[in-house]
C-alpha positions as CSV (number, residue, x, y, z in Angstrom):
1,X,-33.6,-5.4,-18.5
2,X,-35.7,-2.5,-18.4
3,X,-35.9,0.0,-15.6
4,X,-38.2,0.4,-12.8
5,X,-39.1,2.1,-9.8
6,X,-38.7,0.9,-6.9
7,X,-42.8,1.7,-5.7
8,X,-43.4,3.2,-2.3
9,X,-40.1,2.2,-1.1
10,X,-38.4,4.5,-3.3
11,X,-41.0,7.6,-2.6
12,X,-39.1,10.1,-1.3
13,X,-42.0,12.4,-0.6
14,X,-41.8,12.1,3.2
15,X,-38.0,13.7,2.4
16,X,-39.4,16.7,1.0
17,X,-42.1,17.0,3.4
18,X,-38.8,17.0,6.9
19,X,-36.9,19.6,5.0
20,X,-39.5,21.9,4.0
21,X,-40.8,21.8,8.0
22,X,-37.3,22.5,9.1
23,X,-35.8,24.9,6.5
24,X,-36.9,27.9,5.6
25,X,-36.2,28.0,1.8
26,X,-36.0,24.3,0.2
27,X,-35.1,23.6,-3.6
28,X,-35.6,20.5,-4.7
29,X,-35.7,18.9,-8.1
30,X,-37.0,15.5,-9.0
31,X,-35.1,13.7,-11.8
32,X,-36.3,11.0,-13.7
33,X,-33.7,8.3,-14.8
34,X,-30.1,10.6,-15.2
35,X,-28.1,8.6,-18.1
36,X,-24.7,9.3,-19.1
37,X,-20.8,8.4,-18.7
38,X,-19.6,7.6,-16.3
39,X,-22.9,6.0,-15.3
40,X,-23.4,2.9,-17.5
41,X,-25.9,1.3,-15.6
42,X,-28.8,3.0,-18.0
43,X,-27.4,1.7,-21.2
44,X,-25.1,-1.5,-20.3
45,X,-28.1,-3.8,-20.5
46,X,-29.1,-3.0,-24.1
47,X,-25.7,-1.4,-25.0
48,X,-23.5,-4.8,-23.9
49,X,-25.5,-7.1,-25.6
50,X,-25.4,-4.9,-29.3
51,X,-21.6,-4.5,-29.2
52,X,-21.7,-7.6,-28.8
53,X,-23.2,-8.4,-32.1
54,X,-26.7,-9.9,-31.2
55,X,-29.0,-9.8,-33.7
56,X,-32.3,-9.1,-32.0
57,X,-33.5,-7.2,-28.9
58,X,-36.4,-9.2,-27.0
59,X,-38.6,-7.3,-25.1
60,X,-41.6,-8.2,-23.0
61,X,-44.5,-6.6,-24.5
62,X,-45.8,-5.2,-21.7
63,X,-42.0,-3.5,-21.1
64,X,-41.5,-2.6,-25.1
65,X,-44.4,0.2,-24.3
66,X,-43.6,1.0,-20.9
67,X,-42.7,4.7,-20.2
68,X,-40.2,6.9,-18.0
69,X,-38.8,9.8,-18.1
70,X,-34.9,10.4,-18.3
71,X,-32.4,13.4,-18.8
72,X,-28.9,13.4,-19.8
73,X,-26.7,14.1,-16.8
74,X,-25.3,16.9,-18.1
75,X,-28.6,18.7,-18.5
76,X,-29.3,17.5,-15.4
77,X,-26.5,19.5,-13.9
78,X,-27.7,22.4,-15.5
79,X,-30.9,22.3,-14.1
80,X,-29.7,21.6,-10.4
81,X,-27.2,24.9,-11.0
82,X,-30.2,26.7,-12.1
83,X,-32.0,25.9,-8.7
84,X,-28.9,26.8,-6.9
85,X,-28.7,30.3,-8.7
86,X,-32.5,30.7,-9.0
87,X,-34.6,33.7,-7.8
88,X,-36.7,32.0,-6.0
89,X,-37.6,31.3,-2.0
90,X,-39.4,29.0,0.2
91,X,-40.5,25.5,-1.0
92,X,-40.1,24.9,-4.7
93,X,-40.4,21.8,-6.0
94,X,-39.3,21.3,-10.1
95,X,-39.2,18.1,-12.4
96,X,-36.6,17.6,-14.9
97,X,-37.0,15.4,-18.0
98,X,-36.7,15.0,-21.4
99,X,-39.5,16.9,-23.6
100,X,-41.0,13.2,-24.4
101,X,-40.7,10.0,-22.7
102,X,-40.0,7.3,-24.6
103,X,-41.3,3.5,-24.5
104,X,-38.6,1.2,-23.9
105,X,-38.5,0.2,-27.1
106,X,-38.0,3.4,-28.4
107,X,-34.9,3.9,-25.6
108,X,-33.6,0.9,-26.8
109,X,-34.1,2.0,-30.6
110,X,-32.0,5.1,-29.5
111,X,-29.2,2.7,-27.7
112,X,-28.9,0.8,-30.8
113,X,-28.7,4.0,-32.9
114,X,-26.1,4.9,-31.1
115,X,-24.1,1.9,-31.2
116,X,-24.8,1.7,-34.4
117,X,-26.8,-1.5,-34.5
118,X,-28.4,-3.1,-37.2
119,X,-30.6,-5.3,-35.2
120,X,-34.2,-5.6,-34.5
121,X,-36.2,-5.0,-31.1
122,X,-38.7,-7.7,-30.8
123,X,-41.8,-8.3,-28.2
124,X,-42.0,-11.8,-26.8
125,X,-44.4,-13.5,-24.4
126,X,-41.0,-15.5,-24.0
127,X,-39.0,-13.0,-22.5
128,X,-39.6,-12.4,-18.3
129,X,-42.3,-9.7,-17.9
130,X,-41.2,-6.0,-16.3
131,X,-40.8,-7.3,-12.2
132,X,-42.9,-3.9,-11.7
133,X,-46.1,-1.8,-12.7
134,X,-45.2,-1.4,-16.4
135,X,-48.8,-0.3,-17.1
136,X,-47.7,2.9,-15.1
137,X,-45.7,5.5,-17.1
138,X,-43.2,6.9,-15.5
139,X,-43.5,10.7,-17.0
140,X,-42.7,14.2,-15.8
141,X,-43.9,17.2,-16.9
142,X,-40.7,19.8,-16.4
143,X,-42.9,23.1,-17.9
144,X,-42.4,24.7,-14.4
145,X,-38.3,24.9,-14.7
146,X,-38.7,25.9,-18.1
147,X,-40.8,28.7,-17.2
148,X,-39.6,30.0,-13.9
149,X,-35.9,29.7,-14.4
150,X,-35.5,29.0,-18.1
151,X,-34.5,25.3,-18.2
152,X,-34.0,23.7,-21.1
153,X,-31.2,21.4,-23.0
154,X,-28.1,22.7,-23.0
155,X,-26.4,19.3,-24.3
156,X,-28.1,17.4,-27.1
157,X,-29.1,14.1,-25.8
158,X,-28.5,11.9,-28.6
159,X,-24.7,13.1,-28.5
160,X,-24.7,12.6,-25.0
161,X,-26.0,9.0,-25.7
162,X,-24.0,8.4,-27.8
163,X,-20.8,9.5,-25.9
164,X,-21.8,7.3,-23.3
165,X,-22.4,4.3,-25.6
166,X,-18.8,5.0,-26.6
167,X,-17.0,5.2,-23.6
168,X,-18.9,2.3,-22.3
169,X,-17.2,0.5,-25.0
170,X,-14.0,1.6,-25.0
171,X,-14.3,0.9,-20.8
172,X,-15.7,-2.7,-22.1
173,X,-12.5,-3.2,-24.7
174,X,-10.3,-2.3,-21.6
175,X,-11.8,-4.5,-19.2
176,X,-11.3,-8.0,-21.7
């Protein structure tokens, strides 16, 4: 259920390292996990299951206080327009993220808010454990954008969530 990084495979390091060789001014911006309509694949996990009335959440424990960054796409937009605009030149590198990171117990706390769950999120040995590093966070610090070219939320994330959460249900009412 939970989201994870793909390990090396999914470093794109080497990426940054070909453009900045071969160009002479290189923006790039590393996003954590982008949620938000039409993109349902952040939510639909916790999201389905609540509208669907369950009354409990399982979470390995090792998962429940796992980590990881994420951004509203929206804001996420609005940093990469920043970049584009930005007084800047050579190789700049910027992360983007949320002020805090939550656990995944805490995302899933905010899923259920905004689906307006009454449930409860539980830890269970029962449940499959994370099928990656959970005892790594997954956390950004973004102070650089903030400070060089003013980042910051321009759409409130928990009404962006909780647009999401209802579109994915209205998409989910259409679909049946």
């Amino acid at each position: 259920m939970g989201e994870g990084a793909q390990g090396a495979a999914y470093d794109k390091l080497a990426v940054e390292q070909v453009y900045a060789a071969a160009l002479e001014n290189v923006a790039v911006l590393r996003l954590p996990a982008v949620y938000g309509w039409p993109d349902q694949s952040r939510i639909e996990a916790y999201a389905g299951p609540m509208l669907d009335g369950v009354e409990e959440i399982a979470l390995h424990p090792r998962l429940a206080g796992w980590r990881f960054a994420r951004v509203l796409n929206r804001n996420a937009g609005h940093a990469v327009a920043l970049a584009a605009l930005g007084d800047w030149s050579g190789f700049c590198a910027w992360n983007v993220a949320e002020p805090v990171s939550p656990t995944e117990a805490q995302w899933v706390a905010r899923i259920g808010q905004a689906v307006g769950w009454r449930g409860q999120i539980v830890e269970s040995d029962a449940v499959e454990p994370p099928g990656f590093d959970a005892d790594q966070p997954i956390i950004l610090s973004d102070a650089r954008i903030r400070s060089e070219l003013g980042y910051h939320e321009r759409h409130d994330p928990e009404q962006g969530l909780r647009d999401a959460v209802r579109r994915y249900a209205e998409f989910r009412a259409r679909k049946s």
